[in-house]
Gaussian input, Z-matrix of N, CA and C with variables (Angstrom, degrees):
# hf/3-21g

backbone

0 1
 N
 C     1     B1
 C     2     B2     1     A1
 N     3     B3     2     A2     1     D1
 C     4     B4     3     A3     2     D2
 C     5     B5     4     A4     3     D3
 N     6     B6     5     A5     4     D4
 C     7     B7     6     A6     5     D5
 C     8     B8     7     A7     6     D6
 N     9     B9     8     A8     7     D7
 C    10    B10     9     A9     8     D8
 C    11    B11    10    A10     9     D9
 N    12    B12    11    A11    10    D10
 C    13    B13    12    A12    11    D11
 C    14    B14    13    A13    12    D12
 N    15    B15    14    A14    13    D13
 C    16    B16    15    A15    14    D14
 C    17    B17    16    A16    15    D15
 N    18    B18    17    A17    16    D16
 C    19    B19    18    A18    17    D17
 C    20    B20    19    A19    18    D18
 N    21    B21    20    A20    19    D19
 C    22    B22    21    A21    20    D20
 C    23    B23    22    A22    21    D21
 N    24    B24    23    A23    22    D22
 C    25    B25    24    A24    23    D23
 C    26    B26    25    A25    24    D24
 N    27    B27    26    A26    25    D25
 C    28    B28    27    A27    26    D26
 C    29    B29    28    A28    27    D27
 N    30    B30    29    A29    28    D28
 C    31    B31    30    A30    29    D29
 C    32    B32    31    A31    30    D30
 N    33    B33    32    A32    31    D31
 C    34    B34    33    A33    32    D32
 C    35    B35    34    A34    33    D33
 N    36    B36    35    A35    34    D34
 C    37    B37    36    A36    35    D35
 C    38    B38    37    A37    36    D36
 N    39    B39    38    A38    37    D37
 C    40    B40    39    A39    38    D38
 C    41    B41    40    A40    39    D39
 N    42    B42    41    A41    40    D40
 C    43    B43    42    A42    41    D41
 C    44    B44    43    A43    42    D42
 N    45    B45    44    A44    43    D43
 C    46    B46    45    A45    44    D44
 C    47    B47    46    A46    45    D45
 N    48    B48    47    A47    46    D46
 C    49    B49    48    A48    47    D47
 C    50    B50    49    A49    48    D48
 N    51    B51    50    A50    49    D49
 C    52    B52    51    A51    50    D50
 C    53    B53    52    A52    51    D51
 N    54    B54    53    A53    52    D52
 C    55    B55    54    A54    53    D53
 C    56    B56    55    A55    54    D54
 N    57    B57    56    A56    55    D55
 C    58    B58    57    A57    56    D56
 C    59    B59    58    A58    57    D57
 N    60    B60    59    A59    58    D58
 C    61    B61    60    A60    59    D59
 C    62    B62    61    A61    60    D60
 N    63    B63    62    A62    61    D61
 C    64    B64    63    A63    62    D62
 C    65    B65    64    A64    63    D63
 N    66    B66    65    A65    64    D64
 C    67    B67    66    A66    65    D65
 C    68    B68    67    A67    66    D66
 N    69    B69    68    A68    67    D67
 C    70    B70    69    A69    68    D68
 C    71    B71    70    A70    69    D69
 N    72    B72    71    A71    70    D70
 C    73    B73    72    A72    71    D71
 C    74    B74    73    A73    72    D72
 N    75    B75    74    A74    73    D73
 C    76    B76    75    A75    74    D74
 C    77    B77    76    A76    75    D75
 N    78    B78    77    A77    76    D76
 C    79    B79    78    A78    77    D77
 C    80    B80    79    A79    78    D78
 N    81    B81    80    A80    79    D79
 C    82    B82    81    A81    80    D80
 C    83    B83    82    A82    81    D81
 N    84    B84    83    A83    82    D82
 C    85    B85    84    A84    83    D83
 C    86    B86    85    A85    84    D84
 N    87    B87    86    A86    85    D85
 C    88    B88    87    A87    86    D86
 C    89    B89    88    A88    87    D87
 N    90    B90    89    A89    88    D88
 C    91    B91    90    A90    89    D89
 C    92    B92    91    A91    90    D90
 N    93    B93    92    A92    91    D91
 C    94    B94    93    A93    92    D92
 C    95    B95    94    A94    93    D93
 N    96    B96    95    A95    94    D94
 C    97    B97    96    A96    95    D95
 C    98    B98    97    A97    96    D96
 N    99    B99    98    A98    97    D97
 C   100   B100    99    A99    98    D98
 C   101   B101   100   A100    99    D99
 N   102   B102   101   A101   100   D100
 C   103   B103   102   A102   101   D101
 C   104   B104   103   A103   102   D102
 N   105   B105   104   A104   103   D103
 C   106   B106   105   A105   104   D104
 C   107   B107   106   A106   105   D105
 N   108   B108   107   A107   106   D106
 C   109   B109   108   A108   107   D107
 C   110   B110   109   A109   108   D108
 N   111   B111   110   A110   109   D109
 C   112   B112   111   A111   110   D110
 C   113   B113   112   A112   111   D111
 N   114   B114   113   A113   112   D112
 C   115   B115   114   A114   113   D113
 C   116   B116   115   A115   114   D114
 N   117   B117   116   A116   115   D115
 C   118   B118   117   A117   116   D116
 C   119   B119   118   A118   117   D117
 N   120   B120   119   A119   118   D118
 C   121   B121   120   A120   119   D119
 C   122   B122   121   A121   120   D120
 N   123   B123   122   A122   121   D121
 C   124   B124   123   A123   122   D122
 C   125   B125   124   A124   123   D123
 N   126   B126   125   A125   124   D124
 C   127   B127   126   A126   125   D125
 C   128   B128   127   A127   126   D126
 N   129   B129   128   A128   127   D127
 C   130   B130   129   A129   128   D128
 C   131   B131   130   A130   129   D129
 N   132   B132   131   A131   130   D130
 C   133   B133   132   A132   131   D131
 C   134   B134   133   A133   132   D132
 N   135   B135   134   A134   133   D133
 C   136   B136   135   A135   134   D134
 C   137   B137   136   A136   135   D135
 N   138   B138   137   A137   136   D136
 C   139   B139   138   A138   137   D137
 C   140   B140   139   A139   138   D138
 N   141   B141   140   A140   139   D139
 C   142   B142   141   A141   140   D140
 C   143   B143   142   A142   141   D141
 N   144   B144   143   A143   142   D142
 C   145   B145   144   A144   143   D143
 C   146   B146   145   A145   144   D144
 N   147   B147   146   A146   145   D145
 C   148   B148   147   A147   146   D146
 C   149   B149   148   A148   147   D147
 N   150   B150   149   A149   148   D148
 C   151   B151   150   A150   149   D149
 C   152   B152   151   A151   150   D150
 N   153   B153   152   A152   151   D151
 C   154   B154   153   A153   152   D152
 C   155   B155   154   A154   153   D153
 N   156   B156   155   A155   154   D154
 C   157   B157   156   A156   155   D155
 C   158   B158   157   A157   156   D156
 N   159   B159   158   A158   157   D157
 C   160   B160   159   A159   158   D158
 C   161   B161   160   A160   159   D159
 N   162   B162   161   A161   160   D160
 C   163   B163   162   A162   161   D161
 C   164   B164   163   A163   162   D162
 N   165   B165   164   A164   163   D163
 C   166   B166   165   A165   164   D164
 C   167   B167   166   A166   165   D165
 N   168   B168   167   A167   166   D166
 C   169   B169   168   A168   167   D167
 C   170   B170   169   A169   168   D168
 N   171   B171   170   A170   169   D169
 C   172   B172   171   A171   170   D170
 C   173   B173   172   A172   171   D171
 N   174   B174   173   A173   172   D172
 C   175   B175   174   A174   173   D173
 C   176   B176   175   A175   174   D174
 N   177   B177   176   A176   175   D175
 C   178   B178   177   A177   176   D176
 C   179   B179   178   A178   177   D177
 N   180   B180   179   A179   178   D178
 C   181   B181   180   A180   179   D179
 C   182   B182   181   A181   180   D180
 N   183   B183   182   A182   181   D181
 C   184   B184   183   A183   182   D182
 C   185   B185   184   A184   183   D183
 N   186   B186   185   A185   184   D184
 C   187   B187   186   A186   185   D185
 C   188   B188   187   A187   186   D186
 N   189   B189   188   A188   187   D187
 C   190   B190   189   A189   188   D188
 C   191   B191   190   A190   189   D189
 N   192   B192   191   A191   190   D190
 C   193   B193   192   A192   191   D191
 C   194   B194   193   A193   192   D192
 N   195   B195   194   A194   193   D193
 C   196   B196   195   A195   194   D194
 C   197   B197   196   A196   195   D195
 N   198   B198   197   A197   196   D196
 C   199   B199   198   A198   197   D197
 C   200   B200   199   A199   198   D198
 N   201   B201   200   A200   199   D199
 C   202   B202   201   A201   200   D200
 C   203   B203   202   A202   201   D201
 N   204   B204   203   A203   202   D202
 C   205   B205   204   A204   203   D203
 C   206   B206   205   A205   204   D204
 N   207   B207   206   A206   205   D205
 C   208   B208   207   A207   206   D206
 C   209   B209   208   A208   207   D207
 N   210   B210   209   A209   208   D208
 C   211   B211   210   A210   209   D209
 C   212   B212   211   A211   210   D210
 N   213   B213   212   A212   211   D211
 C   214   B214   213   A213   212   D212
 C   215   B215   214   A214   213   D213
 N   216   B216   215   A215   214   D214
 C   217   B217   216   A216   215   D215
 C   218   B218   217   A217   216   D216
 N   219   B219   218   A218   217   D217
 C   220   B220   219   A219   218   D218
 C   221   B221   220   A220   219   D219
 N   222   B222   221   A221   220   D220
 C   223   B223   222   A222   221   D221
 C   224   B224   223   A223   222   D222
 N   225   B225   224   A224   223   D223
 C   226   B226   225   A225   224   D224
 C   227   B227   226   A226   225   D225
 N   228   B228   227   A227   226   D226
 C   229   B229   228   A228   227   D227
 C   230   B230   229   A229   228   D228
 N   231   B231   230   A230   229   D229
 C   232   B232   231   A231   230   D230
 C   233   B233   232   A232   231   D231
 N   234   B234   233   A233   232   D232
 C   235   B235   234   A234   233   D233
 C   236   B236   235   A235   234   D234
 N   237   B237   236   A236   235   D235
 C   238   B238   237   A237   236   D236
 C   239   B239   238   A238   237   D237
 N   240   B240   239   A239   238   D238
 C   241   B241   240   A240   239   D239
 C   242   B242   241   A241   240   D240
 N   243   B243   242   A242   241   D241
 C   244   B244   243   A243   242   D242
 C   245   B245   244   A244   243   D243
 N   246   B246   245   A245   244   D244
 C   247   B247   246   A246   245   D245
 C   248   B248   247   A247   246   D246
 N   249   B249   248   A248   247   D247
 C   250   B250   249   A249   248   D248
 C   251   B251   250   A250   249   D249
 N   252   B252   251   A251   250   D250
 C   253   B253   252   A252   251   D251
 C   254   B254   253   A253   252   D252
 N   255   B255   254   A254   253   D253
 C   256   B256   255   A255   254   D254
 C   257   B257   256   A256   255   D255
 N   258   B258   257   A257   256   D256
 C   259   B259   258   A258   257   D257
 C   260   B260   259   A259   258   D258
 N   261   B261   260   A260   259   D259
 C   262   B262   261   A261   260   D260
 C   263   B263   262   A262   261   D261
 N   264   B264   263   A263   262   D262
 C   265   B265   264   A264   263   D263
 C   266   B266   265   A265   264   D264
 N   267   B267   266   A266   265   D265
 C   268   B268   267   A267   266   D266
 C   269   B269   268   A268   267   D267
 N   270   B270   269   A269   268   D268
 C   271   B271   270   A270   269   D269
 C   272   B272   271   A271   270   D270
 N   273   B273   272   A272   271   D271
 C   274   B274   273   A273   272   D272
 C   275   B275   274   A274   273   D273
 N   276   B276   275   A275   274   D274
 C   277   B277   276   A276   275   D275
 C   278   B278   277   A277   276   D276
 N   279   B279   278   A278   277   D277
 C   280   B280   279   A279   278   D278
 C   281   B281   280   A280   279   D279
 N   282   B282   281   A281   280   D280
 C   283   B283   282   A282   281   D281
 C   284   B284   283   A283   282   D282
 N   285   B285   284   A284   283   D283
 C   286   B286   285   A285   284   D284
 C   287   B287   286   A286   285   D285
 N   288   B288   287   A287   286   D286
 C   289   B289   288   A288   287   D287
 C   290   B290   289   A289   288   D288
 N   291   B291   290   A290   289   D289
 C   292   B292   291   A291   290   D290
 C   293   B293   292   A292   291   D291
 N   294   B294   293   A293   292   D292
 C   295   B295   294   A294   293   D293
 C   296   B296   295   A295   294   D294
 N   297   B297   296   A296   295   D295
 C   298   B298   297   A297   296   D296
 C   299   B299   298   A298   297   D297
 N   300   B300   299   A299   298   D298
 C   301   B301   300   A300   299   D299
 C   302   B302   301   A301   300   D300

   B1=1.4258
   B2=1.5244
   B3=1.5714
   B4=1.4522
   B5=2.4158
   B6=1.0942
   B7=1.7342
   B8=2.0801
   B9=1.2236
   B10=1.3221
   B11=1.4345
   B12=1.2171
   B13=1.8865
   B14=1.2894
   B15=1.3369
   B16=1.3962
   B17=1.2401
   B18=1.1592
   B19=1.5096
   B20=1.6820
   B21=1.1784
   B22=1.7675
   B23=1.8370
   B24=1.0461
   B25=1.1996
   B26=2.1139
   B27=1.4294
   B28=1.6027
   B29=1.6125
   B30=1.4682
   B31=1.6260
   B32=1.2021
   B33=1.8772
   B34=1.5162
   B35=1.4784
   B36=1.4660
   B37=1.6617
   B38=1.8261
   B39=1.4321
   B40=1.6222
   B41=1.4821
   B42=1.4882
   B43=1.4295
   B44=1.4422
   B45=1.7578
   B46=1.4960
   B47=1.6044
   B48=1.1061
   B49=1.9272
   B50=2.1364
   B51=0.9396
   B52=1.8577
   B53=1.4494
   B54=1.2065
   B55=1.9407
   B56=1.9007
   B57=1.1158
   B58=1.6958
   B59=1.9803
   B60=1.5241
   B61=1.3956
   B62=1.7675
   B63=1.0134
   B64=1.4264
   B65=1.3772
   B66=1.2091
   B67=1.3890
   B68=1.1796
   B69=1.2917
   B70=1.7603
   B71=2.0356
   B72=1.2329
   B73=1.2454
   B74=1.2278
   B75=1.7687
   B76=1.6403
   B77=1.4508
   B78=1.3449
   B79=2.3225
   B80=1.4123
   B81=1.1913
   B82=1.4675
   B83=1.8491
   B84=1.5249
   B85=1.8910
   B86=0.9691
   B87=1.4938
   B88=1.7270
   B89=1.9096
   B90=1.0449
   B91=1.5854
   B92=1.3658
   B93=0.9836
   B94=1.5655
   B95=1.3360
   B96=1.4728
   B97=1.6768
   B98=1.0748
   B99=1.0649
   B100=1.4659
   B101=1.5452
   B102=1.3550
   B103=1.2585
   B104=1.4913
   B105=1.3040
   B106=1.3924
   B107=1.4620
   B108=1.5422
   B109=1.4097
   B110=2.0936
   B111=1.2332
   B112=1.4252
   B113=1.7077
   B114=1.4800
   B115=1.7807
   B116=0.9739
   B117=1.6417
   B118=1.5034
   B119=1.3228
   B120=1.1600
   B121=1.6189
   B122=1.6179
   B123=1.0490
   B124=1.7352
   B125=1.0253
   B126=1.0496
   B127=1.6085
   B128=1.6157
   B129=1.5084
   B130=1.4731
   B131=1.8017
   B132=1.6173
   B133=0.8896
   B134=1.7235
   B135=1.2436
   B136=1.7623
   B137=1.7766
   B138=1.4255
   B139=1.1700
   B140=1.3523
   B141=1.0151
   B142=1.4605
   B143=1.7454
   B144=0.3657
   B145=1.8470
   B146=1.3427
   B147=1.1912
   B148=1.2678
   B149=1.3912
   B150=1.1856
   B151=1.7193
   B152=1.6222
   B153=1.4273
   B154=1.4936
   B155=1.5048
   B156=1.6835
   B157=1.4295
   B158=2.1418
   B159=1.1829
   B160=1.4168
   B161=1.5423
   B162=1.1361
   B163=1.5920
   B164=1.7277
   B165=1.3356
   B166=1.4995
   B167=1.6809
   B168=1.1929
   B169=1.5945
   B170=1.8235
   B171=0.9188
   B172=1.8578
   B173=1.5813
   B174=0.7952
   B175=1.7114
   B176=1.7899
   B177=0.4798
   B178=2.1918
   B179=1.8785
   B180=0.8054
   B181=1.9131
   B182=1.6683
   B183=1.2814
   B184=1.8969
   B185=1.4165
   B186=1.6635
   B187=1.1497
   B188=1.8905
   B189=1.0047
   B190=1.8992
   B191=1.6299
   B192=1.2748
   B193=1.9039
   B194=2.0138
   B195=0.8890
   B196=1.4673
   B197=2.1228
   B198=0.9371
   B199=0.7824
   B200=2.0315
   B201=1.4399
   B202=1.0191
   B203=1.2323
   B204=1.5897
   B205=1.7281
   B206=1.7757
   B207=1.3266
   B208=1.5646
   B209=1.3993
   B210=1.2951
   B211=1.5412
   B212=1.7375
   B213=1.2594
   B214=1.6344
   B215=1.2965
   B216=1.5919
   B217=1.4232
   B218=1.5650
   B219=1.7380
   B220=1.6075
   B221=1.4790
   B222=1.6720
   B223=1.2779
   B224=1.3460
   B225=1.5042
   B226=1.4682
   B227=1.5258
   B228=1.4264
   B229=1.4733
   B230=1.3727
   B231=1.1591
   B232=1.6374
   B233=1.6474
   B234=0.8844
   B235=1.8433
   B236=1.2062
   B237=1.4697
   B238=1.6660
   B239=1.2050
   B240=1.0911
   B241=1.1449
   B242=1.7090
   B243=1.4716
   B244=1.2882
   B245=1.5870
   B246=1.4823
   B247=1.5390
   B248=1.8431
   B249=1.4625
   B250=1.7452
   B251=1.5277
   B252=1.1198
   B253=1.5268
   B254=1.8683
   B255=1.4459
   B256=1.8218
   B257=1.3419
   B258=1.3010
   B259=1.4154
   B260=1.6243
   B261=1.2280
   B262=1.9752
   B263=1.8589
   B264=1.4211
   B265=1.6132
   B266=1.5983
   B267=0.9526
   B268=1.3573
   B269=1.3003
   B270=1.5614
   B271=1.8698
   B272=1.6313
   B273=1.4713
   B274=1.3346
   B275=1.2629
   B276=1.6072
   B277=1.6974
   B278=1.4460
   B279=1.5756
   B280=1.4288
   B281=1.3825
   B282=1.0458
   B283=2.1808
   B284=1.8698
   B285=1.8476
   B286=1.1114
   B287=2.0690
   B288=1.1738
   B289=1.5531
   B290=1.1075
   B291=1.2548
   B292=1.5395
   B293=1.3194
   B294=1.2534
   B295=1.4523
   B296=1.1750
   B297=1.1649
   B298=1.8831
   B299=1.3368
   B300=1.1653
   B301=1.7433
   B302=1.1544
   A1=108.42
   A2=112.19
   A3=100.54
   A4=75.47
   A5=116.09
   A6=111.07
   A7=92.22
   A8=104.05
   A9=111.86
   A10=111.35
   A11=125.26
   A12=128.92
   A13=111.28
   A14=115.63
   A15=109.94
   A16=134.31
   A17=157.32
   A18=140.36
   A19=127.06
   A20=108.09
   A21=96.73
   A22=73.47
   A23=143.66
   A24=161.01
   A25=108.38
   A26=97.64
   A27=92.20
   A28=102.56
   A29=108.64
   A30=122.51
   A31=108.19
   A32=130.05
   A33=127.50
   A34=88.83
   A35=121.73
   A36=101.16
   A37=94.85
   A38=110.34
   A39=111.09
   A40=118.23
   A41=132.52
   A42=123.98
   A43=79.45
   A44=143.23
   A45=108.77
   A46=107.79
   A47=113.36
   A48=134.86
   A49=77.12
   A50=117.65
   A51=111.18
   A52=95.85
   A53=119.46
   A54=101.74
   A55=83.78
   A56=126.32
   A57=108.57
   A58=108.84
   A59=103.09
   A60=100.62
   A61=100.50
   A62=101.32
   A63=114.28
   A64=136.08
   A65=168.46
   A66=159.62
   A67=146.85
   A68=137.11
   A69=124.86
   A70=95.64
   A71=113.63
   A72=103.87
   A73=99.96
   A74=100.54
   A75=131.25
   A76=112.67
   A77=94.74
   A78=93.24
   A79=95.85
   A80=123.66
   A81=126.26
   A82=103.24
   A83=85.21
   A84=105.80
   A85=100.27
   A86=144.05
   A87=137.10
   A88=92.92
   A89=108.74
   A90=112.36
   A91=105.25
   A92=127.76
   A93=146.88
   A94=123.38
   A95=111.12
   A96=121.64
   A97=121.98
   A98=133.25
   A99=136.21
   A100=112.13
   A101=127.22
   A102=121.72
   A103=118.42
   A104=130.47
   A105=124.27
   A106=119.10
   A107=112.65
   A108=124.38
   A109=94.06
   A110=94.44
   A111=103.22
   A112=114.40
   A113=95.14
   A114=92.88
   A115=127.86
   A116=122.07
   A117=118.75
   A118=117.00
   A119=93.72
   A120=117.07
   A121=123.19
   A122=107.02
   A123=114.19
   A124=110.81
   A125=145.59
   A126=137.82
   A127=119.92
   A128=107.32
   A129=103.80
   A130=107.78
   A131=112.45
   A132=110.03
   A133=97.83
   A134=127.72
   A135=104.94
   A136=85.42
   A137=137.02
   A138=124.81
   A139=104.27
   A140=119.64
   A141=127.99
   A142=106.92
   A143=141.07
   A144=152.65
   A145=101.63
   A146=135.57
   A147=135.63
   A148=126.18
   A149=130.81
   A150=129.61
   A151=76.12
   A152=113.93
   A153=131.58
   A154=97.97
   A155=82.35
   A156=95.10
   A157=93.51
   A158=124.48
   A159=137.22
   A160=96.17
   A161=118.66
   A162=114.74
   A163=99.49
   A164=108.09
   A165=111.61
   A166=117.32
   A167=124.22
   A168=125.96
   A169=94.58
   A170=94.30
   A171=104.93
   A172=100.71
   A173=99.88
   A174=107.13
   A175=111.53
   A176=99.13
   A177=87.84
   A178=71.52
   A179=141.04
   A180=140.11
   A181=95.18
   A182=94.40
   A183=92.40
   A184=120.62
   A185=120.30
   A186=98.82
   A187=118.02
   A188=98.38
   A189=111.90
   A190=91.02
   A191=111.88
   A192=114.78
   A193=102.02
   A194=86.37
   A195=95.36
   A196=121.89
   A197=116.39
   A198=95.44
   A199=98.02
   A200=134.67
   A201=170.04
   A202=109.30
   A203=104.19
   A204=98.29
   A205=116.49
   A206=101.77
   A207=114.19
   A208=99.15
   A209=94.38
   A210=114.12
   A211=97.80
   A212=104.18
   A213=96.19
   A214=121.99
   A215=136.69
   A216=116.02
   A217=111.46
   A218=107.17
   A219=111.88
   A220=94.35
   A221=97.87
   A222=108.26
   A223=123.70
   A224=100.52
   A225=116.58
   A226=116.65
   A227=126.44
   A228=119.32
   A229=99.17
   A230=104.40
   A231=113.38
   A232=119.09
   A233=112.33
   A234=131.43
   A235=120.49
   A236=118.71
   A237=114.95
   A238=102.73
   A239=161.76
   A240=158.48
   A241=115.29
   A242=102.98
   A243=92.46
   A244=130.97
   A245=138.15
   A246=130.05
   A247=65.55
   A248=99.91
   A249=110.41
   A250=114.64
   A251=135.75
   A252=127.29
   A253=92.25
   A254=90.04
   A255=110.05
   A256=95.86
   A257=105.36
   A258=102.28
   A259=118.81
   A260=115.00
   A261=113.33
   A262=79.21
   A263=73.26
   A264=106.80
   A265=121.56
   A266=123.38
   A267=129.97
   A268=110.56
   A269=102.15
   A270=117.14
   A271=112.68
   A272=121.91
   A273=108.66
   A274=128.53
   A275=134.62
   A276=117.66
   A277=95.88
   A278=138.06
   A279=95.41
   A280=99.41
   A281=110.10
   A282=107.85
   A283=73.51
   A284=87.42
   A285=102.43
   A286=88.51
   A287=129.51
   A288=136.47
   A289=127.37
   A290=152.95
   A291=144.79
   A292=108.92
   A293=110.96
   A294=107.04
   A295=111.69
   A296=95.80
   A297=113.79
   A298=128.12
   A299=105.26
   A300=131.00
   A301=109.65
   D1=148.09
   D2=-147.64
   D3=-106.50
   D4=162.21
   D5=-173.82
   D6=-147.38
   D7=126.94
   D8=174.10
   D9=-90.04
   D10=106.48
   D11=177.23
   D12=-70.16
   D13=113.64
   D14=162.56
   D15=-99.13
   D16=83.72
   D17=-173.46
   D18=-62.13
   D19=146.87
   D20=-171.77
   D21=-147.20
   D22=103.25
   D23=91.78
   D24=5.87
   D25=121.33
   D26=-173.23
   D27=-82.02
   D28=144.89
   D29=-165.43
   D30=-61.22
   D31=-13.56
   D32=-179.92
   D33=-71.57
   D34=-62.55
   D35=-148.32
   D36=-128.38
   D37=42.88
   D38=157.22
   D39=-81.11
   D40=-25.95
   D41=-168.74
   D42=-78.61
   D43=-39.36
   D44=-158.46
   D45=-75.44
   D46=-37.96
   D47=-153.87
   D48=-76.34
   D49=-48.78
   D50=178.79
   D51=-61.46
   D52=-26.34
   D53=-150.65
   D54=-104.48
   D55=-29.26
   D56=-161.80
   D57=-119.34
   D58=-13.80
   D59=-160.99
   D60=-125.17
   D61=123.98
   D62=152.27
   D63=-29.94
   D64=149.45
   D65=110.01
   D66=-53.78
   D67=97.66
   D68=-144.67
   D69=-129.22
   D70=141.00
   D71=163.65
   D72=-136.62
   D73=148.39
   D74=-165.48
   D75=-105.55
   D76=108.67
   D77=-175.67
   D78=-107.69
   D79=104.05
   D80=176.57
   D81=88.99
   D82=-105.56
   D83=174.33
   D84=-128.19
   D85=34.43
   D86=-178.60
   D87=-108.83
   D88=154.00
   D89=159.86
   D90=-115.13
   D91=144.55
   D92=141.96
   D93=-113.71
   D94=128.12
   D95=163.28
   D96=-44.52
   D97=145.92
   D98=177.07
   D99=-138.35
   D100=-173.88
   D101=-157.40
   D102=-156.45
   D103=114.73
   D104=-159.70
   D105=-59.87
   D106=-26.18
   D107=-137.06
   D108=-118.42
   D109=-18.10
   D110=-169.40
   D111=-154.50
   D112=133.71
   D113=-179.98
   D114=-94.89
   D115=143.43
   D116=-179.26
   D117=-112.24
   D118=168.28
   D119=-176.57
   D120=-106.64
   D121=129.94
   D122=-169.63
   D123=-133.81
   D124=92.26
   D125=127.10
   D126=14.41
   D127=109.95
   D128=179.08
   D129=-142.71
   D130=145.78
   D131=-168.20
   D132=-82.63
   D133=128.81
   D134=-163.06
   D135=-117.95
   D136=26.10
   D137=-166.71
   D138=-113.55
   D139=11.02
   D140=167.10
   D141=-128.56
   D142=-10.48
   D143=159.92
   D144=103.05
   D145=88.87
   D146=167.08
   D147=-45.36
   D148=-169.83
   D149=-159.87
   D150=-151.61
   D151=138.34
   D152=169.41
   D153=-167.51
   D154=153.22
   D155=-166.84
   D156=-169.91
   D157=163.36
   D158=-151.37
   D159=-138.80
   D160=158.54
   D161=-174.47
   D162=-173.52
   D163=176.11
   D164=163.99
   D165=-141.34
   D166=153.43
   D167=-174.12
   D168=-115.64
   D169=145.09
   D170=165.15
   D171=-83.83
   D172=142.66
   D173=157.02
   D174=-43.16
   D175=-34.96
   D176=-164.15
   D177=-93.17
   D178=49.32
   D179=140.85
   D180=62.83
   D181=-143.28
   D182=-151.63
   D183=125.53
   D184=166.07
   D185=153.47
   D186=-87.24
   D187=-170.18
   D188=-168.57
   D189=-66.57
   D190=157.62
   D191=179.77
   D192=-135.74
   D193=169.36
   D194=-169.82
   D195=38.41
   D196=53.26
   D197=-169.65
   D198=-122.11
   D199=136.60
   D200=175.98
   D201=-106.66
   D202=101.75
   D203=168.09
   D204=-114.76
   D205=147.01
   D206=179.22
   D207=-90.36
   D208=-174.91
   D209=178.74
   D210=-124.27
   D211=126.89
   D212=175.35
   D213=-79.25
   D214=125.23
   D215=179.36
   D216=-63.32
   D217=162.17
   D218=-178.98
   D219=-87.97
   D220=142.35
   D221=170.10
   D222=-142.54
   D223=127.58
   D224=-169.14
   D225=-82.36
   D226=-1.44
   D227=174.35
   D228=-76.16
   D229=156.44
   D230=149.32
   D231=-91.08
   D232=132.19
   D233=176.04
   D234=-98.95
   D235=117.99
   D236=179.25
   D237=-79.19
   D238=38.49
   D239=171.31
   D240=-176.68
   D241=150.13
   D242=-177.05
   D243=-84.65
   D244=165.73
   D245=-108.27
   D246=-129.45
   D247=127.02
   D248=163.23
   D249=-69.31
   D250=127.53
   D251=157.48
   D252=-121.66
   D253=135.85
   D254=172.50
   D255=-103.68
   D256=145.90
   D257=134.04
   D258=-152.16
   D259=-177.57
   D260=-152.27
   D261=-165.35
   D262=151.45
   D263=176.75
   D264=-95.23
   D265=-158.66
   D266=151.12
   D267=-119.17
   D268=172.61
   D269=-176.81
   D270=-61.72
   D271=-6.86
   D272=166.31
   D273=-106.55
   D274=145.08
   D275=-164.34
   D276=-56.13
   D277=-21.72
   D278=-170.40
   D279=-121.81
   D280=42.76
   D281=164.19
   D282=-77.65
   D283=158.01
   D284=-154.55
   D285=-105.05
   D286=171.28
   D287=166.60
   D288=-60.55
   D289=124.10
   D290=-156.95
   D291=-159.13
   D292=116.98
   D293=175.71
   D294=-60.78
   D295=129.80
   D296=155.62
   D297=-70.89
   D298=131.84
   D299=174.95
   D300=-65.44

């Protein structure tokens, strides 16, 4: 199942986390880049319930920070299009990413 990531960064501390930190999302143990300005799309196997979760890197590297992972439920419909997941932080750099409901 193909899932579009969105990030929405909370308006207290998004100009810093846009201006100094990276975006990475974790499907299982894989990383993928992600992108402040634009959402991507990833391919996920969702029939075993995957593990995802959203995070951020500083520039001078590190490990990943804030990041909260769900478990995706398995889903047996088929979808003509691919399935939005958001997720947003809270007002402090390290409330962690959480998809939104």
């Amino acid at each position: 199942m193909v899932y579009r990531i969105e990030l929405k960064p909370h308006w207290i501390n998004g100009w810093f986390v846009r201006l100094f930190a990276k975006p990475a999302l974790i499907v299982d143990s894989k990383e993928y880049p992600l992108s402040w300005t634009d959402s991507t799309e990833v391919e996920i196997d969702d029939a075993s319930g995957a593990t995802i979760g959203v995070g951020i890197r500083y520039f001078r590297g590190g490990r990943l920070l804030g990041v909260h992972k769900t478990v995706l439920p398995s889903d047996s419909e088929p979808h003509n299009g691919p399935v939005v997941l958001t997720f947003r932080n809270g007002p402090w750099n390290h409330d962690p990413f959480v998809l939104a409901e």
